[in-house]
N, C-alpha and C positions, 0 to 999 in steps of 0.2 A: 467469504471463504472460511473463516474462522468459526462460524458456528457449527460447522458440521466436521469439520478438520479433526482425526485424528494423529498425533505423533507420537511416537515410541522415541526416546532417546537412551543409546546406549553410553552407560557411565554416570555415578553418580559422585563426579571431582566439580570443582569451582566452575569449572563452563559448563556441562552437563546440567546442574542444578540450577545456572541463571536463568541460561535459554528455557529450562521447564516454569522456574517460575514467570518468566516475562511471560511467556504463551499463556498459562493460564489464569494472570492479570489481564491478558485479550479475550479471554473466554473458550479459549484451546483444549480439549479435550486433550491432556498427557501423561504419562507414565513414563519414568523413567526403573531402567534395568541395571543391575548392577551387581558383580559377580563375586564381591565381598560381602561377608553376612552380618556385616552394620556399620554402623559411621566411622567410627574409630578401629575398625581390625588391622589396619596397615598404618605405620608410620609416613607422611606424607611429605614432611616437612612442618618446619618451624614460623620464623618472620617472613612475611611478603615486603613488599614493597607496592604500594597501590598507590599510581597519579590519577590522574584526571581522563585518563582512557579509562580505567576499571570504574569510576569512579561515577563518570557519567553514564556507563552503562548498569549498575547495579540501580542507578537514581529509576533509568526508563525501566526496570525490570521488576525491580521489587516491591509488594505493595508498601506505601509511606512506611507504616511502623516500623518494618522489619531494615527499609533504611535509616533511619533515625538511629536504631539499635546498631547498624554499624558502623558511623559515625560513631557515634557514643563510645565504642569498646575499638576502638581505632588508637594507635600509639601517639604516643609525642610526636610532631614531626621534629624531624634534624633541619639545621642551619646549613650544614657540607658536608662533604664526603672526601677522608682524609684516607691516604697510603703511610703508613710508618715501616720503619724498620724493625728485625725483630728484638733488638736492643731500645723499640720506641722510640726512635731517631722519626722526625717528621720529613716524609720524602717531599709529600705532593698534598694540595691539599685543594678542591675549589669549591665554593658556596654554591647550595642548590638554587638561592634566588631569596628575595625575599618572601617573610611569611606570609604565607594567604589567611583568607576564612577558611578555619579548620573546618567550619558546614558548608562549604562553597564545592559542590562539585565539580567545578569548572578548574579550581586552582588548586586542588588537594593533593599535599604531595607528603604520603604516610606513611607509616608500617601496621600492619594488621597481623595478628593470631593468625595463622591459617586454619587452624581448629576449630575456630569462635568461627571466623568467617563460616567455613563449610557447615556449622551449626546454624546459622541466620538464613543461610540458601538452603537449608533441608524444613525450614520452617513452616508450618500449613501446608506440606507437600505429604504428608502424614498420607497414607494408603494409595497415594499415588508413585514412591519408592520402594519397588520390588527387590527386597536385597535376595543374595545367593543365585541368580539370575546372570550365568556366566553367559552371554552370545558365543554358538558356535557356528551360526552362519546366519544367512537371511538369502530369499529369492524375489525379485523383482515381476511384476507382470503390469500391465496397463490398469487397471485399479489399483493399487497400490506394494503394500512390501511383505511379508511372510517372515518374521523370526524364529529363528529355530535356536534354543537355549540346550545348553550339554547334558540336563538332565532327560531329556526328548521331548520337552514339551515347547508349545508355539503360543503367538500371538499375530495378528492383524493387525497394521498401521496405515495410514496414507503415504506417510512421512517417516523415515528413519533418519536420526541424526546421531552418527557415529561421535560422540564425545570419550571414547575409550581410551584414551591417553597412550602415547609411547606404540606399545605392543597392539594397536587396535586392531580387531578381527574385524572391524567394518571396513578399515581402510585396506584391507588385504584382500578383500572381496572387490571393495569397488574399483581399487587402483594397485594391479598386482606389481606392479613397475615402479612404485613410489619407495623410494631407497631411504631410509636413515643411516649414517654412517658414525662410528666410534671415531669420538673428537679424540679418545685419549686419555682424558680428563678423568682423574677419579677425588671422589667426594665425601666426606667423612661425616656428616650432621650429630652437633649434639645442643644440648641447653642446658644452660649453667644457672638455677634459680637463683634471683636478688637477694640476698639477703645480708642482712649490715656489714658482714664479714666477706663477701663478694665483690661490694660495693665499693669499698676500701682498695681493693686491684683494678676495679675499671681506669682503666687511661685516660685521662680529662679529654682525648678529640672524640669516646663513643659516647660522653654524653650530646656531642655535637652535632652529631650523625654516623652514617654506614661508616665502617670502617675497615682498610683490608690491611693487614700485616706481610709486607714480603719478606722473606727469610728463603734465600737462594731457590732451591728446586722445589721446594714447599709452602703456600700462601697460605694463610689464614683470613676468612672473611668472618666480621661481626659485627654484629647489632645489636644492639638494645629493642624490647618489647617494655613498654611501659603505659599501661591502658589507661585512658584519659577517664574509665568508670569499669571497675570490676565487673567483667560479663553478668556476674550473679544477681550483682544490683540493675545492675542498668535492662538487664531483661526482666526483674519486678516489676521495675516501673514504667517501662515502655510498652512491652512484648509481654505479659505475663504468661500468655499461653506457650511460648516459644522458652524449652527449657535447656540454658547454655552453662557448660563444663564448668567449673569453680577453676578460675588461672590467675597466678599470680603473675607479678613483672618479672623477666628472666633475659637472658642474654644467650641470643643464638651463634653460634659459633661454624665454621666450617672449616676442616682442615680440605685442603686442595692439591694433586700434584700430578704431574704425569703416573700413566699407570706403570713404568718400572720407576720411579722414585720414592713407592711408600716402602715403609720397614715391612714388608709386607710380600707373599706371592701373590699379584692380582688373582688370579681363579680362584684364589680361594675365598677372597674378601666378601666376596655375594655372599658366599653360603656363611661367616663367621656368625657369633653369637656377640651381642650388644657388647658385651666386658669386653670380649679382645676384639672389638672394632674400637672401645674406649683407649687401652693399652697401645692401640699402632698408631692412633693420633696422639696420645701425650709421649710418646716415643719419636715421632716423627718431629716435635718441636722440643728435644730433649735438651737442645744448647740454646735455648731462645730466654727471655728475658721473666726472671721469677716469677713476674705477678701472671702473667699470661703460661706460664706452666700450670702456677695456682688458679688458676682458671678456670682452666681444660681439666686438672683434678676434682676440682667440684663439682663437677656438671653428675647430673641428674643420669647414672650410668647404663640404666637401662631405657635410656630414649635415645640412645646412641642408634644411625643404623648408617647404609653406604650405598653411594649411588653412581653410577656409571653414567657418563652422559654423553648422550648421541641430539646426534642435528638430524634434521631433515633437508635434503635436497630437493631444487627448489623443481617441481612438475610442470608441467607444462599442462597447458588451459585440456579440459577432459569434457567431452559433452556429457550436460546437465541431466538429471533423473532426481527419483523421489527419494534419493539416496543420497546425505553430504556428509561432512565429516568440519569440525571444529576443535581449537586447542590442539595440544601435542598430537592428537592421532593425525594430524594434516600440517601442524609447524613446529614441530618438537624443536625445541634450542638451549641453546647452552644457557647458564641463570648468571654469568656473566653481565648481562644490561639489565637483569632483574624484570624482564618483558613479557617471561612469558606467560602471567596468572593476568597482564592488564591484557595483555592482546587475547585469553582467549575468552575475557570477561566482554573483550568489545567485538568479538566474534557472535557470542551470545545475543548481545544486543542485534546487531545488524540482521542476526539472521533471524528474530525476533520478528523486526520489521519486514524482510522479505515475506514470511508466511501469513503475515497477519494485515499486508497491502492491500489485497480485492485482486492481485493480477495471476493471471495463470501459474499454478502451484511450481510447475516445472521452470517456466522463465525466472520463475522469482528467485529459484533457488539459483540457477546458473546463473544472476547479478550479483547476489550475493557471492555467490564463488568467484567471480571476474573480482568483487573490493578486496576479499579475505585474500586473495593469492597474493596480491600488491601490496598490501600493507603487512601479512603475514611473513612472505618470505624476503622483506625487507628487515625487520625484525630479528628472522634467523640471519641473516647475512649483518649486520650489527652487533650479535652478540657475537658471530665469531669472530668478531674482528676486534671486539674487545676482551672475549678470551686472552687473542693472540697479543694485548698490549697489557696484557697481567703476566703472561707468561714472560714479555721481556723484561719488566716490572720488578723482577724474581731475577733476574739475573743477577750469578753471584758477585762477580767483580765490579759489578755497578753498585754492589751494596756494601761489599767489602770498603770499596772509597769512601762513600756515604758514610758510613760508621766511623770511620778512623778520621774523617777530617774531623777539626776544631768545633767545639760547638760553637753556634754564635752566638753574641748579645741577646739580650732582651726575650722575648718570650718563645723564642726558639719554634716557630709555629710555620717557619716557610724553609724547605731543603737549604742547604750552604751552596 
């Protein structure tokens, strides 16, 4: 089936580019579309968190070098993931497990660029990334799928695979009844570069791992980026053809809070510009503890940007065609469990193997969609559910007590 298979995939984010590269390590004729006009024109985000889902599906996808290359430029891993207060009080605290082989796909449990990454997955896909290529429909017929892009021109596939993230115009076509709803949640991203004077306010648990700060109706989530080999080098001597951003080590930061909670009118927050989306998150933790004000002041002020986050509800099984959808456009979720770059990394994968089996194009796709719904929309049903134990997390008279009781003894690393 593979050597004659053509696919078009719409979107070129983290599952969009795995799935094209897996297919054309099988010998898949593919092209991928995408309606930005290059790699870096939209801010996307900062640190991932990549375990052993993303992990083994990047190994099946990618040819060796360019996993090697991410490996290599993959962060420290953490030992746990601690809650403090926004006075640094230690709420809660528990260990991710012990440390694997940092090369072990099976047991990898990391932080990644998300920059770096999307650079590794756009690698040798050089002419087969159509950028400026917005999808404003596609039509179905018994050979195959028909795209029609907003500038009015088309293209021919056997296969279309909707990876258009959030807002997807494929999954609007194929499934007009598939609902995302406003969690509420609004989201402030920015990154603070390392540098010795930075480094100096880190709080000794983010060298430890993920770390969230509650402070009543507003959270702060952070992490550390610190590359086990500067993309620049480590793609000399891996990858030399594959050319990845110059990044230094940095600390990604998230202010978080219901949408009437920020200093802020939600409607307008979309449309602000980077400085006053910088101004309503250092304002928004204006009584929180010096060094994490100093923090959030250093940060790198125009990488600031704001994101609204919606879930997907969960569909119910849709008969199969030469038309599917992967990642956000079909499991959008809140980044509460940190799930959704592994799951649509392993969506990638899966459906990798579904095209590239021998069995008829359309069954394969409809098995594929039978695993992706189950494991997909159990995912989004996990993240909201641990949204919902950050929001109580945040509660102010549980932290009011927290703060005021006595510290304890010794190394003060577990709540009183």
């Amino acid at each position: 089936m593979s050597g004659s298979l053509r696919v078009a995939v719409a979107g070129a984010g983290l599952g969009g580019l795995c799935v094209a590269q897996g297919l054309l390590r099988a010998g898949v004729d593919v092209d991928v579309y995408e309606r930005d006009a290059a790699l870096h024109t939209r801010r996307q985000g900062y640190r991932l968190h990549i375990d052993s889902r993303a992990a083994l599906a990047l190994e099946k996808c990618l040819p060796p070098r360019l996993f090697r290359l991410f490996l290599a430029t993959a962060g420290r891993p953490g030992s746990r993931v601690t809650v403090l207060s926004r006075r640094l009080r230690v709420l809660y605290e528990t260990p991710v497990g012990p440390a694997g082989d940092p090369d072990d796909p099976a047991t990898l449990s990391t932080s990644v660029d998300r920059g770096t990454l999307r650079e590794i997955l756009a690698g040798g896909l050089d002419g087969r990334i159509h950028w400026g290529h917005e999808l404003a429909g596609y039509e179905q017929d018994p050979d195959g799928v028909t795209l029609r892009f907003t500038d009015g021109s088309t293209t021919r596939a056997d296969v279309l695979v909707g990876a258009d993230g959030v807002s997807s115009t494929v999954r609007r076509v194929l499934l007009p009844h598939a609902e995302q709803v406003d969690t509420g949640t609004r989201i402030i991203y920015g990154r603070t570069p390392l540098d010795d004077a930075a480094r100096r306010l880190i709080p000794s648990a983010l060298y430890d791992g993920f770390t969230a700060i509650a402070g009543g109706h507003v959270g702060l989530a952070a992490g550390l980026v610190e590359f086990r080999r500067q993309p620049v080098d480590a793609a000399a001597a891996i990858a030399p053809d594959v050319r990845l951003s110059p990044a230094s080590d940095y600390l990604m930061w998230a202010v978080s809070a219901q949408r009437d909670r920020l200093p802020a009118v939600d409607g307008k927050l979309g449309e602000a510009d980077a400085a006053t989306l910088h101004a309503v998150a250092c304002r928004a933790i204006r009584s929180w503890h010096p060094d994490l004000r100093a923090l959030l002041g250093a940060a790198a002020v125009e990488e600031t940007f704001f994101v609204r986050v919606r879930s997907s509800r969960r569909v119910p099984a849709w008969n199969p065609s030469r038309v599917t959808l992967l990642g956000d456009a079909i499991h959008a979720m809140s980044p509460a469990r940190g799930s959704g770059a592994n799951t649509a990394l392993m969506d990638a994968a899966h459906l990798c193997d579904a095209l590239t089996g021998g069995s008829d194009i359309v069954e394969a796709i409809g098995e594929y969609e039978r695993r992706m719904r189950d494991y997909g929309f159990a995912a989004v049903d996990a993240s909201l559910r641990a949204e919902a134990e950050a929001a109580r997390r945040r509660n102010l008279l549980w932290l009011w007590v927290v703060d005021h009781l006595p510290k304890p003894r010794g190394t003060g690393r577990r709540m009183p």
